[in-house]
C-alpha positions in Angstrom: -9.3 -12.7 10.7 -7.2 -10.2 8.8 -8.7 -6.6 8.3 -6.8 -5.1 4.9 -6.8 -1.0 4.3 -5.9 -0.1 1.0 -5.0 3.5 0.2 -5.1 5.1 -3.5 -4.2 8.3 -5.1 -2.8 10.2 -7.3 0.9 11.0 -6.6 2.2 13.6 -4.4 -1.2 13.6 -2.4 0.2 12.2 1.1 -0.8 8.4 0.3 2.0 7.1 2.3 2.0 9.7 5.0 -1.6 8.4 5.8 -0.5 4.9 5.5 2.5 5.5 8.4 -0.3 7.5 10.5 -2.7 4.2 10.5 0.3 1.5 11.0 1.1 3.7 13.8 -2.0 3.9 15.3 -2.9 0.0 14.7 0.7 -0.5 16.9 -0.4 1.1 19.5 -4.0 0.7 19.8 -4.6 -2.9 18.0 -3.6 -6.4 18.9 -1.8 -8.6 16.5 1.2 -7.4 14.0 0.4 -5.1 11.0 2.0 -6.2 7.2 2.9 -3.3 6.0 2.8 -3.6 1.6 4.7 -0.5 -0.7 2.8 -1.5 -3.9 4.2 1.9 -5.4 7.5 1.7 -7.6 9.3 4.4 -5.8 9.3 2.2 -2.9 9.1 4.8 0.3 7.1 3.4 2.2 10.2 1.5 4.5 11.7 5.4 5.1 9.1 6.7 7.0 8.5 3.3 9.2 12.4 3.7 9.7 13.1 0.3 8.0 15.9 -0.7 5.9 15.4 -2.0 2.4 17.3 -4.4 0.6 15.5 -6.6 -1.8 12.3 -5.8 -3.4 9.5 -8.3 -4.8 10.1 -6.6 -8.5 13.6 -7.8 -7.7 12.9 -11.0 -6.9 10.4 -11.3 -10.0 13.5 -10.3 -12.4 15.9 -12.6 -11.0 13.3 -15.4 -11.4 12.4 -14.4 -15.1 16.1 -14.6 -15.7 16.7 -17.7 -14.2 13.6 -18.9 -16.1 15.4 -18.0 -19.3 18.1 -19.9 -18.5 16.4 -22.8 -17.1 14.5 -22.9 -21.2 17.7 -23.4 -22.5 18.2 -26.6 -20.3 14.9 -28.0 -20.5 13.9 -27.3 -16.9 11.3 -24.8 -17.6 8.7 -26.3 -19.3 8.4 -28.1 -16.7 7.3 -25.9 -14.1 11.1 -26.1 -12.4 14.0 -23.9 -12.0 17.9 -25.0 -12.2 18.1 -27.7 -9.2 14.8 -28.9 -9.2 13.4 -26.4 -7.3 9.7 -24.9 -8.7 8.8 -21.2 -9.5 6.5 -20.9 -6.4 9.0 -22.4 -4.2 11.4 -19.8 -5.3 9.4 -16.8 -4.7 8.0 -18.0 -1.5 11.5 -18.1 -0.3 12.9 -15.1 -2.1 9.8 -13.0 -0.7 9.6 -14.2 3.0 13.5 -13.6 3.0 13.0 -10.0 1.7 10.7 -9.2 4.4 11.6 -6.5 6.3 10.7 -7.0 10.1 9.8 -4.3 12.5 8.4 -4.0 16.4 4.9 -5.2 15.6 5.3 -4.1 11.8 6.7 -6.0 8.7 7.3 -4.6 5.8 7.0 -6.3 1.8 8.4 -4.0 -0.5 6.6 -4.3 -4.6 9.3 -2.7 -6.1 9.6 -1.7 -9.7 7.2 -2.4 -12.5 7.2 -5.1 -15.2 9.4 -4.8 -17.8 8.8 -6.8 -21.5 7.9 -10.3 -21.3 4.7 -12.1 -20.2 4.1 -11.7 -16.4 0.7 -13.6 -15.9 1.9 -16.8 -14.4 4.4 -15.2 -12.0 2.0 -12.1 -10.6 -0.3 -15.4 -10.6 2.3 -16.9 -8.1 3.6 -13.7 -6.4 -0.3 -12.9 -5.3 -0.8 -16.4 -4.3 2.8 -16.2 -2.1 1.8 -12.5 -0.6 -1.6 -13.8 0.1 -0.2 -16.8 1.7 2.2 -14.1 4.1 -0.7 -12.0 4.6 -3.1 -13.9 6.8 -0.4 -14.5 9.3 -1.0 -10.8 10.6 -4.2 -8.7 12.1 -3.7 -5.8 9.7 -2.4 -5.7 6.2 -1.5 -2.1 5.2 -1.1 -1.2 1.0 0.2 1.9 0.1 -0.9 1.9 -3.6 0.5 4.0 -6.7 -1.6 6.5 -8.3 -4.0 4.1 -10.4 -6.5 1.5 -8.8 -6.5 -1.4 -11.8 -3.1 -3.1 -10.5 -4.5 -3.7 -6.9 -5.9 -6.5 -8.2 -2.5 -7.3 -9.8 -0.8 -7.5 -6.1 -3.4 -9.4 -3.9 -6.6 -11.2 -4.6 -7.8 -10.8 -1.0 -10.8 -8.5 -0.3 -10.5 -5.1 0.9 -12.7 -4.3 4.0 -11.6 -0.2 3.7 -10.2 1.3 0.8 -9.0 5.0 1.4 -9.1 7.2 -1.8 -6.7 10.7 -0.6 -7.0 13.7 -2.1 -5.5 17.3 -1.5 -8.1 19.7 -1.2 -8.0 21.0 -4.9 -10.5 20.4 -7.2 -8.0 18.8 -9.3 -7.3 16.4 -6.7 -11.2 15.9 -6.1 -11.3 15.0 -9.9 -8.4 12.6 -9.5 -10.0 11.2 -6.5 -12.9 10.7 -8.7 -11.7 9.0 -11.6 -9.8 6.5 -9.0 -12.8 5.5 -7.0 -14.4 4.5 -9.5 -12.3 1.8 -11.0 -13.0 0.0 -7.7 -16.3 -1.5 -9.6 -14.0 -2.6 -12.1 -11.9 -5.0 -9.7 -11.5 -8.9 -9.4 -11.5 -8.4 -5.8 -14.0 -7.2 -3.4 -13.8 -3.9 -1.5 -16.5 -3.5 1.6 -16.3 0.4 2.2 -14.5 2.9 0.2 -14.0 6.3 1.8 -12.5 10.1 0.8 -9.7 11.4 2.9 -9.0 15.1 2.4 -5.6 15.5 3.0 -3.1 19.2 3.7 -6.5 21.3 4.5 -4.6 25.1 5.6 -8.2 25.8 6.6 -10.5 25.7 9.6 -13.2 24.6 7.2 -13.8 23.1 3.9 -13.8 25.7 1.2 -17.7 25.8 -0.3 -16.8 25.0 -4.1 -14.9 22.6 -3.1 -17.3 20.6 0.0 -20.0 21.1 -3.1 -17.5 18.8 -5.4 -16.7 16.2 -2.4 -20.9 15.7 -1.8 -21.5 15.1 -5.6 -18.6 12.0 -5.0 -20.4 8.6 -4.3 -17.9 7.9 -1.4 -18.2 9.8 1.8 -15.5 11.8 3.2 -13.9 10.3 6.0 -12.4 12.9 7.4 -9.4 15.8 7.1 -5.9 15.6 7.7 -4.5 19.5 8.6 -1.3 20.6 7.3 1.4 20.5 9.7 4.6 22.2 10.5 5.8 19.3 13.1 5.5 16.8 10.4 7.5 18.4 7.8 10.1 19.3 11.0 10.3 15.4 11.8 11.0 14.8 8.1 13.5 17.2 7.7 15.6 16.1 10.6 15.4 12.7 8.6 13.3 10.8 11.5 10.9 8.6 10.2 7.3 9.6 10.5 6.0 7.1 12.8 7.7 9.1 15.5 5.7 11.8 15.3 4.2 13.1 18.3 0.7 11.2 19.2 -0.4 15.3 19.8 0.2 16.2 16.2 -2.9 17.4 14.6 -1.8 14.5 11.2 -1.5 11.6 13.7 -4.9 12.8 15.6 -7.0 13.2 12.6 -6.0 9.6 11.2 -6.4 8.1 14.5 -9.9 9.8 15.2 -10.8 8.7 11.5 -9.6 4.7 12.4 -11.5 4.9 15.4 -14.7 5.4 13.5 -14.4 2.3 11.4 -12.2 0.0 13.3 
């Protein structure tokens, strides 16, 4: 059975920093492979697993649109095929599981850039069926999500069993946090457990004002991620996050949290 973590946020709030905290501790505590899946344009997700990136899905959804265009124009379209013969979900399943980026016990998909004009329906219809597909070969499936919730639903019609809403400890962020849990009701997919993850605390403890906002939420808060110097050292020597040590207060905090759930 897969287990799939989504994580959501508004940007700048350490989504993908969490994300490379719980693929590193599902690698080395979990059996099976993890599918690591950069839903967020920027597409940053493959810099700190230290993975190269080549091809995203948004490229891949391009290409096809144009090749679709061109396909009208011979009659081929209409007809559910491409140039040669070959049909639109046979293109993107090839396209995608070429694009996948392979790790040591990690893969990574890539979502790339947004839509651009045109009607998208039938090919996100495809791409979620395709990623879907890729999806339940592995234990874990990892999505690092943009800031909004309502194009999860977009990107995979699996269920969630734990959606992780971060937040910097603001009240801003809280508000944020706020707005975005709540559009989970308004999903066509199912999520089992949604949870609050404070993330950057410079503080032994929760502010007051600011614990006071987190209890009025209607998800619990998981737990807090401390700021910390080793981190920002391991990113600005370029390494990839993953390789952070297992002693750093970031990768200790996530684990203790995974260990509560998993």
């Amino acid at each position: 059975m897969t287990t799939t973590i989504a994580l959501a946020g508004k940007g700048g709030v350490g989504k993908t920093t969490i994300s490379a905290m719980i693929i590193k501790y599902l690698i080395q505590t979990q059996s099976g492979a993890v599918l690591a899946i950069d839903a967020d344009p920027s597409s940053n997700l493959n810099v700190v697993l230290g993975l190269e990136l080549d091809w995203t899905v948004g490229d891949i959804r391009e290409d096809l649109l144009s090749q679709v265009k061109q396909s009208l124009l011979e009659g081929g379209a209409a007809m559910g095929s491409l140039s040669g013969g070959i049909s639109k979900r046979e293109y993107l399943d090839y396209q995608i599981r070429s694009s996948l980026v392979e790790g040591t016990q990690v893969d990574l998909i890539a979502m790339g850039r947004s839509e651009g004009p045109g009607c998208y329906c039938a090919v996100n219809h495809n791409l979620r069926e395709v990623v879907d597909g890729i999806s339940k070969n592995y234990r874990y499936v990892v999505i690092d999500n943009e800031a909004g919730m309502e194009h999860l639903s977009r990107r995979t019609t699996r269920d969630v069993q734990h959606l992780f809403v971060v937040t910097d400890p603001t009240q801003r962020g809280i508000q944020a946090a706020e707005r975005i849990a709540g559009f989970r009701h308004a999903l066509d997919i199912h999520i089992e457990h949604t949870y609050l993850i404070l993330n950057g605390l410079r503080t032994e403890t929760i502010p007051t004002p600011l614990q006071s906002r987190i209890d009025a939420l209607d998800i619990p808060l998981l737990g807090c991620v401390p700021y910390d110097t080793q981190m920002m050292e391991v990113e600005f020597e370029g390494r990839p996050l993953v390789d952070l040590d297992n002693q750093s207060q970031v990768y200790q905090a996530v684990a203790a949290m995974l260990q509560r759930i998993l």
